[in-house]
Structure formats: C-alpha cells, structure tokens
N, C-alpha and C positions, 0 to 999 in steps of 0.2 A: 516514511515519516521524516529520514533524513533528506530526501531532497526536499519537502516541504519545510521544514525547518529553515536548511539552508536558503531558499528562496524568498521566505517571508525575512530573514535578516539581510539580505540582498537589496529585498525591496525598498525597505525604511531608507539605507544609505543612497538609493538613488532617486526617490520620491519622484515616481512617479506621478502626472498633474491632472492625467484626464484619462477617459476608459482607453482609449488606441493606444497613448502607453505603457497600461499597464500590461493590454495581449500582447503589444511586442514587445517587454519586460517579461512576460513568464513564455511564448514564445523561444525568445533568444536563449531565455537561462534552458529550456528544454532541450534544445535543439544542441545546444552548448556540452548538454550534459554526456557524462562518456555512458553509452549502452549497457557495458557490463552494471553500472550503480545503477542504473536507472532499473536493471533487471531485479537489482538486488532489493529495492526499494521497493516494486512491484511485488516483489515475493512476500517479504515482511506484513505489506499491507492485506494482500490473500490472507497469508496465515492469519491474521486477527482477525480478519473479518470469520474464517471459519470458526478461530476460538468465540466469536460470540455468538455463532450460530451454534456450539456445544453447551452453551448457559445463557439460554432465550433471550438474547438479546443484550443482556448485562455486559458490564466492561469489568467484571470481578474476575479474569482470569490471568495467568500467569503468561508473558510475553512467549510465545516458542521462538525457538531456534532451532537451524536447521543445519548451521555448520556452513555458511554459504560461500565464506572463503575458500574452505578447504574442497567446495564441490567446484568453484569456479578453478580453480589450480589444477582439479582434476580433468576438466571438463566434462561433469556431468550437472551443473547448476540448469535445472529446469527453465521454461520460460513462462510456467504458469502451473499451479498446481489445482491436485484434483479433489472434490468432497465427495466422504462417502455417502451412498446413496443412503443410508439410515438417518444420518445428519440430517441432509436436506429434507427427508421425507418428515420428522421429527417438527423441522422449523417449520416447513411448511404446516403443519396442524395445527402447529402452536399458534402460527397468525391466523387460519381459518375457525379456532376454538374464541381469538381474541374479538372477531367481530359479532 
C-alpha cells in the first residue's frame, strides 16, 4: 500500500497526458523501486488479503504486522506468504454457499 501511495502522489506531480505515459510512469517508478520495499509492500498486501479472507470478505480487521524490519535485518523476511488450508477451505464455501 506504501508503494501505491507513493506512486499515485508521484503521479499527480508529473501528470501524466495519455495511456504510454502513464505505463512508463508506473513502469519506471517499479523498476525504480529498491526490491527489499517492494518485497515488504508485497507482504503487507498478502497479509490483508489473508485477514479478509478470515472475516468473509470484510475490511473490519485489525492491519497484521509481521516485524518486517526486523526479519529483513535478520535475513529471514519471506518473499511471499502462506494461507492455512482451513482459511482457504472456509472462503472457498463461503463463495460457493453465496451463489
């Protein structure tokens, strides 16, 4: 969510005019971006997605943290995390119950 933040206030100051600038506007800022944030950004965005797959779909849950400073210092900061098969199994009913 922070490189999307950072990006969309990036974007306004350079206004981009037509669709080719604005792929090579988030392009460049990607390509730009240093791996380790980009990983940490990644992670953040997992983790929410999993917390809203723990409360069907809602955004009423509490942001996790995971310490990701302190795992990247360590070098053990993941490069994608994993859901328990109960979760998934759960969400998945809950959209086959919704149709």
């Amino acid at each position: 969510m922070g490189y999307f933040r950072a990006l969309q206030s990036n974007y306004y100051s350079t206004s981009p005019s037509n669709i080719d600038e604005i792929i090579e506007f988030v392009e460049k800022s990607f390509y730009e971006m240093p791996l380790q944030t980009l990983n940490k950004v990644f992670l953040s965005l997992q983790m929410c997605m999993i917390e809203t797959l723990k409360v069907n779909g809602k955004n009423n849950y509490k942001q996790p943290h995971m310490g990701k400073d302190s795992l990247l210092k360590n070098g053990n900061l993941p490069v994608s995390l994993t859901i328990e098969p109960e979760i998934l199994s759960k969400s998945l009913s809950t959209l086959q119950n919704k149709e």
